[in-house]
C-alpha positions as CSV (number, residue, x, y, z in Angstrom):
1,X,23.6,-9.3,1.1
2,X,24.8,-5.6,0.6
3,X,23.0,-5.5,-2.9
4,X,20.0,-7.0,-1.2
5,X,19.7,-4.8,1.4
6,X,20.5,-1.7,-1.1
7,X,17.6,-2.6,-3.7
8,X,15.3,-2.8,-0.4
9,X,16.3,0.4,1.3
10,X,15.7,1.5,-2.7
11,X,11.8,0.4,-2.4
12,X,11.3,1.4,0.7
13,X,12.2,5.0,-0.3
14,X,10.2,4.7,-3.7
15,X,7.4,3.2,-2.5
16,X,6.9,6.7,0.0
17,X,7.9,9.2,-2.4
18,X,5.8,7.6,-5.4
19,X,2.1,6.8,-3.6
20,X,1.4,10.6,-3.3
21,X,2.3,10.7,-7.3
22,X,-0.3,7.9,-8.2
23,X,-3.3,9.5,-6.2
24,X,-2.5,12.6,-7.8
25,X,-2.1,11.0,-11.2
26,X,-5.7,9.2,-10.8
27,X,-7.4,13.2,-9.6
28,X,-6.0,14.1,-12.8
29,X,-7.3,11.3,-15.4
30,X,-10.7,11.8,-13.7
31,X,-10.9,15.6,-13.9
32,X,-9.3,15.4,-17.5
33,X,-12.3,12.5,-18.7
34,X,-14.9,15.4,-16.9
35,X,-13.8,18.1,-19.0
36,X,-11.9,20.1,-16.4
37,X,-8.5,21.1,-15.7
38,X,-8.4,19.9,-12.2
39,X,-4.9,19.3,-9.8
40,X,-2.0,19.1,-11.1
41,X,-0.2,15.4,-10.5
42,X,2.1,16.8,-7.5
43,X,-0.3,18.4,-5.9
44,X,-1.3,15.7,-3.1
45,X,3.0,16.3,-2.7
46,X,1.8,19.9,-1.8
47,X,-0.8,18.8,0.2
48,X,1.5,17.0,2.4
49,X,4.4,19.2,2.7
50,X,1.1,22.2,3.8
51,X,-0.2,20.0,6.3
52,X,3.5,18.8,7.9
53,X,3.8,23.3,8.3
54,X,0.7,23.6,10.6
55,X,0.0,23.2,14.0
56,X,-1.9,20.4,15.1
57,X,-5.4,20.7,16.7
58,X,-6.6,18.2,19.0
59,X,-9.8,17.7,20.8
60,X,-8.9,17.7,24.7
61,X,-10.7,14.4,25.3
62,X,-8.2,12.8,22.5
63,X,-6.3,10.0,24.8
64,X,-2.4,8.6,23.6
65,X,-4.2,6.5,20.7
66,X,-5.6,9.3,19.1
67,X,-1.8,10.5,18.6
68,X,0.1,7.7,18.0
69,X,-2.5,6.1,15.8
70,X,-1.6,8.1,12.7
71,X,2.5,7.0,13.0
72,X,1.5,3.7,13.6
73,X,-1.1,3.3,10.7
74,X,1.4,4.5,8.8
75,X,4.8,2.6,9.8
76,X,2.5,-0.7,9.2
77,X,1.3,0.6,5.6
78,X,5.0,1.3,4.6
79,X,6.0,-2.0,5.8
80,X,3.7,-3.9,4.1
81,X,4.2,-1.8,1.1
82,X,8.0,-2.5,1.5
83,X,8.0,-6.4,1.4
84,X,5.8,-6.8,-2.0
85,X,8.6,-7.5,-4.6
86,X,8.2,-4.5,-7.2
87,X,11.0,-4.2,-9.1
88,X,13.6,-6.8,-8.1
89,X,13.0,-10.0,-5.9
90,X,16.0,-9.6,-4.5
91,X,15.2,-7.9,-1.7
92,X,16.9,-7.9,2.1
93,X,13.3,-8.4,3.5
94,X,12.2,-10.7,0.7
95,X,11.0,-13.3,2.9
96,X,8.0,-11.3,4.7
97,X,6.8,-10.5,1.2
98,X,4.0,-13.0,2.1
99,X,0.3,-12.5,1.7
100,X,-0.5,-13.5,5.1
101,X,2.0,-11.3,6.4
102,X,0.9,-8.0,4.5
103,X,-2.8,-9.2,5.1
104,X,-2.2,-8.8,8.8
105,X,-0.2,-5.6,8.7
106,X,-3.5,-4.0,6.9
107,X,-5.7,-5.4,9.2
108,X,-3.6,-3.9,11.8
109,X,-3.6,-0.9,10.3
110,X,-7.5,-0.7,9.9
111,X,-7.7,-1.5,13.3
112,X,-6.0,1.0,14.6
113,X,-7.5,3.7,12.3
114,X,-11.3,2.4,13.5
115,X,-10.2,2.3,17.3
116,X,-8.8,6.4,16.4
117,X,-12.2,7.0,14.8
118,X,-13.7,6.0,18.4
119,X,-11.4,7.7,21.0
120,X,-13.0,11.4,20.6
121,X,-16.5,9.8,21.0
122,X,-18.4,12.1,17.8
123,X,-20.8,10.3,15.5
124,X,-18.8,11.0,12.4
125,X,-15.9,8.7,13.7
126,X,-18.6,6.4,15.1
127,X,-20.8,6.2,12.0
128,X,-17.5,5.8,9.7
129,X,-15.2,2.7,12.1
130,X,-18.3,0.8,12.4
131,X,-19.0,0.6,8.6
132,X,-15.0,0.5,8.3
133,X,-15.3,-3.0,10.4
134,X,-18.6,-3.4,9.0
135,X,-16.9,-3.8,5.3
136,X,-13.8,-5.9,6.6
137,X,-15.7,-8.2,7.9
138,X,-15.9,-9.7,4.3
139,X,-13.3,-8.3,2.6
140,X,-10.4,-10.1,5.1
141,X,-12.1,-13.6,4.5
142,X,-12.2,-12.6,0.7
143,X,-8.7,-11.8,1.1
144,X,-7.7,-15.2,3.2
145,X,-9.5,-16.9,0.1
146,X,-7.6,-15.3,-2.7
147,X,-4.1,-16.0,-0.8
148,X,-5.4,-19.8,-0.5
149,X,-6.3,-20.5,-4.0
150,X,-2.8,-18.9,-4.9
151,X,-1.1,-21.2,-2.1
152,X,-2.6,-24.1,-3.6
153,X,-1.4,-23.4,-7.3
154,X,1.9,-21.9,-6.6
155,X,2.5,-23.9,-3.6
156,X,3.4,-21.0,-1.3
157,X,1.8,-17.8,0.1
158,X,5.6,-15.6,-0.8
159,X,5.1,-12.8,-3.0
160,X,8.5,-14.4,-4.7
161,X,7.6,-17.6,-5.4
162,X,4.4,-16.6,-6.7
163,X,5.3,-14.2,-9.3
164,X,8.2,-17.3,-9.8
165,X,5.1,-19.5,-10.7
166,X,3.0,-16.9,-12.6
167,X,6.1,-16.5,-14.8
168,X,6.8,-20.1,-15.6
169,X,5.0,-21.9,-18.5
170,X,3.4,-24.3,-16.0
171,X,1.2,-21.6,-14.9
172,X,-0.1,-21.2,-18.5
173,X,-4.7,-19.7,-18.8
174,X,-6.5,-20.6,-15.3
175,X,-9.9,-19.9,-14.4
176,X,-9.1,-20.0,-10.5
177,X,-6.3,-17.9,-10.9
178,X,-8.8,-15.1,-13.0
179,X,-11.4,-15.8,-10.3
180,X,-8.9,-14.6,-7.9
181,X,-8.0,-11.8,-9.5
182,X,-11.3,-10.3,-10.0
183,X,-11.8,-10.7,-6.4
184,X,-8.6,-9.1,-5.6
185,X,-9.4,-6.1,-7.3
186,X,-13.0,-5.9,-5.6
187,X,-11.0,-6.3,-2.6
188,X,-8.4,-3.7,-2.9
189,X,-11.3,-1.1,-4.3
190,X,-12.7,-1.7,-0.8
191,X,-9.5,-1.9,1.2
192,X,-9.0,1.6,-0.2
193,X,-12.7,3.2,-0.3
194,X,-12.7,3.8,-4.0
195,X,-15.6,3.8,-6.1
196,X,-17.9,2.1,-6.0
197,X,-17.2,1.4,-2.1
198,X,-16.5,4.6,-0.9
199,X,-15.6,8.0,-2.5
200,X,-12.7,9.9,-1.1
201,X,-13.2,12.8,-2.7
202,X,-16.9,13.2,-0.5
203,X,-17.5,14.4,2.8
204,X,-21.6,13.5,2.8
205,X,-23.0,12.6,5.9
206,X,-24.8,9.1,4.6
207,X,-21.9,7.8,1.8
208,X,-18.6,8.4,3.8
209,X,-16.5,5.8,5.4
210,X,-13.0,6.6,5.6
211,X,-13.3,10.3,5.4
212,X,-15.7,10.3,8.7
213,X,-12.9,8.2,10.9
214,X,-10.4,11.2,10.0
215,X,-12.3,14.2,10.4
216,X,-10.9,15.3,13.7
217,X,-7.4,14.7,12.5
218,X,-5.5,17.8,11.2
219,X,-1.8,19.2,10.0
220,X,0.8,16.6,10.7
221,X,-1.4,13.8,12.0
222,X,-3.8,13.9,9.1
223,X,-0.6,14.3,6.9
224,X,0.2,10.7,8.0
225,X,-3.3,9.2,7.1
226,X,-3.3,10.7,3.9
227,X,0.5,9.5,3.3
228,X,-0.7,5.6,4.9
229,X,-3.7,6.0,2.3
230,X,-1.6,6.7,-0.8
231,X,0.4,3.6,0.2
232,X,-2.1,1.4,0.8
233,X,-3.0,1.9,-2.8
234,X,0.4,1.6,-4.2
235,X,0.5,-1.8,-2.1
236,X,-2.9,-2.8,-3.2
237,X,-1.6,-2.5,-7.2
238,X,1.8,-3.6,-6.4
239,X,0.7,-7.2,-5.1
240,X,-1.9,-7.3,-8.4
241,X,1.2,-6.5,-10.5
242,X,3.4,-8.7,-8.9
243,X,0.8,-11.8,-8.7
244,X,-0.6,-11.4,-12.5
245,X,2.0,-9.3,-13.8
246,X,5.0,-10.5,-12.9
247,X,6.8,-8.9,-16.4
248,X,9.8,-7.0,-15.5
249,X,10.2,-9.1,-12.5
250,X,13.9,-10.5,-11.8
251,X,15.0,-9.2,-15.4
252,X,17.9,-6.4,-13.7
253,X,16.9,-3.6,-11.3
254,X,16.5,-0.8,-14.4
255,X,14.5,-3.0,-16.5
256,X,12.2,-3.9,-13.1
257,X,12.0,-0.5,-12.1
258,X,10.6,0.4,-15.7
259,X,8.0,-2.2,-16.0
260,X,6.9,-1.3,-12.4
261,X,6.5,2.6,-13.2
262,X,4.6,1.3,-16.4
263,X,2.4,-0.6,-14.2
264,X,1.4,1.7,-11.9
265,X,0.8,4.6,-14.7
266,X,-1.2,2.0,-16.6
267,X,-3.1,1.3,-13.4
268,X,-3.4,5.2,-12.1
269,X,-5.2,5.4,-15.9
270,X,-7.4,2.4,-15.4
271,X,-8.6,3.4,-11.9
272,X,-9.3,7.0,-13.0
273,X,-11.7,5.8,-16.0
274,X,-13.2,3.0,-14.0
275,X,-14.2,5.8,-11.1
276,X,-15.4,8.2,-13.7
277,X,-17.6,5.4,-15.6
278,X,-19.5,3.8,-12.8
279,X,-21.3,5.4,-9.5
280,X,-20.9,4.7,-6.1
281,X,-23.1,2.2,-4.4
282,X,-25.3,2.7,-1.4
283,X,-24.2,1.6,1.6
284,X,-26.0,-1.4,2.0
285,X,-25.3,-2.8,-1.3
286,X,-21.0,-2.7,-0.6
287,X,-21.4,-6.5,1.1
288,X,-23.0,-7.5,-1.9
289,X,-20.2,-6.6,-3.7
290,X,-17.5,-7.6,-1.0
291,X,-19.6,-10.9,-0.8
292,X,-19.0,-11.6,-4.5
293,X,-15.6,-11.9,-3.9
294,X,-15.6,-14.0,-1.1
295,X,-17.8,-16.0,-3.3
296,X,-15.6,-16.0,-6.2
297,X,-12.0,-16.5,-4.3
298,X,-14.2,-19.4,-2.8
299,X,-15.3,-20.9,-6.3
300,X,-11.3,-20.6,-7.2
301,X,-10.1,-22.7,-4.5
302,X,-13.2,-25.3,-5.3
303,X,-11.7,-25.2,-8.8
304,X,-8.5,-26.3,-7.9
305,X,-9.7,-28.9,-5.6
306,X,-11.9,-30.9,-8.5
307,X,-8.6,-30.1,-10.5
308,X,-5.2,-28.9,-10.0
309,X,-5.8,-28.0,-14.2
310,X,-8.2,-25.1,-14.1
């Protein structure tokens, strides 16, 4: 129980001091693959520390939400984040690593932030928490989909027994379980408002979602948004690791901890070139997308039903 509860007060402390690290290391593979020098990897650390220095600004119609929203969004993100078995399974909170359970913290958590977006009453916030609700009104049933087809192959909706299956031969080449990932990755660019969803590096009237929701936010508040953010896409990689890359996984806490920094550098590199090689969509087209992966965690669970095989 005392090594338990050491590896997990481990992650929880890794899993906030490495998210900043991974959105800086994904500004740098993009501005590297344009030709320019751009940030330097710890700069969103910078960021952070400037922001947590200044004084906050607040609009004088900004009610109790608008304040606590930010701690909140961001003691649900680093929750979630904590539960999703890394680099050991042996963690103290091991059993709320399931998907049901980190798919409600989120939602939570984008709740909050839309509601936040609406308390000052500008149509920035307006314009951005209505396509924010707008957008997770697919992605959550895409979501519920994926965690069903994975219930029905590994028998259980825990993070643990999943990767468990994943790394057993009787999990062996699936075409529901690579429908489901697909769709898990179109649903975590959205849940994070990458490209092609949502660019976070934009502030354009027409094309931002996430960005508008924030705008009135400033020093220490926005400090915890940005922090929430960067976790949310450290969870986001963390449960595709752990689901379809369960390597490293219950091989020793060094060994774990290695494969899982691999992972996220390999996946910091992917996102960047993936950003850089394709454009954002408009809009209107994102439910497209998002509906393509309701359709396809939808197709996986069909699979499995005709046969428990594919």
């Amino acid at each position: 129980m005392i090594r338990a509860t050491l590896i997990q007060a481990l992650q929880m402390a890794l899993v906030l001091l490495l998210a900043p690290g991974l959105v800086g290391l994904v500004r740098a593979v993009k501005a590297r693959l344009m030709r320019r020098r751009g940030p330097p990897v710890i700069q969103p650390y910078r960021a952070l520390r400037r922001l947590l220095a200044k004084e906050a600004v607040i609009a004088d119609n900004a009610s109790w939400l608008f304040r606590t929203a930010p701690y909140l969004i961001l003691a649900l993100t680093w929750a979630a984040a904590s539960v999703v078995p890394t680099f050991s399974t042996d963690l103290a909170f091991a059993r709320l690593g399931d998907l049901i359970v980190i798919t409600a913290l989120l939602g939570a958590a984008r709740f909050l932030l839309a509601l936040a977006g609406l308390d000052i009453g500008t149509s920035f916030g307006g314009i951005g928490a209505s396509r924010e609700v707008f957008f997770a009104s697919f992605a959550e049933p895409a979501m519920l989909m994926i965690v069903v087809t994975l219930a029905i192959l590994a028998g259980s909706t825990e993070l643990t027994s999943i990767a468990a299956f994943m790394l057993s031969p009787a999990a062996g080449l699936r075409v529901s379980a690579a429908l489901a990932l697909v769709s898990l990755v179109i649903v975590a660019l959205a849940e994070n408002g990458r490209i092609p969803v949502d660019n976070p590096a934009t502030h354009l009237e027409l094309t931002m979602v996430h960005e508008a929701m924030v705008l009135e936010y400033s020093a220490r508040h926005l400090a915890m948004i940005e922090l929430a953010a960067a976790l949310q896409l450290l969870l986001m990689i963390s449960v595709i690791a752990c689901i379809f890359f369960p390597f490293g996984l219950g091989s020793g806490v060094l060994l774990g901890l290695a494969a899982w920094l691999a992972k996220l550098g390999a996946a910091g590199v992917l996102l960047g070139i993936f950003e850089v090689s394709i454009a954002k969509m408009r809009v209107f087209r994102v439910p497209e997308l998002i509906g393509g992966a309701l359709m396809l965690g939808l197709l996986g669970t069909l699979l499995l039903y005709v046969s428990r095989g594919l």
